[in-house]
Steps between C-alpha positions, in 0.01 A plus 500: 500500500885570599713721285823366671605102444582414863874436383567851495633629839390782700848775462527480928570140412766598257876497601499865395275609780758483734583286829261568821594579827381429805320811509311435157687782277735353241860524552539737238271758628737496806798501373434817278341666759766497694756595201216784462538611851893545471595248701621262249818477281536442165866366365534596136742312272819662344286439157235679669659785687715557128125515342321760714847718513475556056113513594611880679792575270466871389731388249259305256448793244773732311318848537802627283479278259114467423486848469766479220305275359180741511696750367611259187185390393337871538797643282456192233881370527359197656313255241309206631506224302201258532630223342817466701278529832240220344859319415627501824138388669502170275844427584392511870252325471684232275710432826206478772373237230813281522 
C-alpha cells in the first residue's frame, strides 16, 4: 500500500532544488560556497545599502529623553490615559483596513 499518489514529485525533482552541474552538486551549493569562502562579491542596492546603514544607527533611541520620561511617570506628572492609547490603536487599524 503507497502513502504517496505517484503525482506527487520527489523535492530533487522540484525547480527549488537547484540546477546540477557537471560535477553533480547544485549550482547553488557552489555559488555560496564560494561567496562563503570570500571570493565572491555582493552589489547591494542604494535601497539596500540606506537599510543596513539605520540598521547600525546609534541614533535610534533618545537616552535624554526616555529618561525624562522615567522620571515623569515615577514623580506622577505624567498620566496615561488608556482610552486615548486604545483610541489611537483603532484609528490605525481603521486605515490598514481601507
Amino acid at each position: 500500500m503507497k502513502i504517496t499518489s505517484p503525482s506527487i514529485k520527489s523535492p530533487a525533482a522540484s525547480p527549488l532544488a537547484g540546477a546540477r552541474t557537471d560535477s553533480g552538486t547544485s549550482a547553488y551549493a557552489s555559488s555560496a560556497s564560494t561567496t562563503a569562502g570570500g571570493k565572491g562579491a555582493v552589489d547591494l542596492s542604494a535601497a539596500a545599502r540606506n537599510l543596513s546603514s539605520l540598521e547600525s544607527s546609534q541614533n535610534d533611541v533618545n537616552v535624554a529623553r526616555v529618561q525624562e520620561i522615567r522620571d515623569a511617570l515615577a514623580s506622577g506628572q505624567l498620566k496615561i490615559d488608556p482610552s486615548r492609547i486604545a483610541d489611537g490603536l483603532l484609528a490605525s487599524v481603521r486605515d490598514l483596513l481601507k
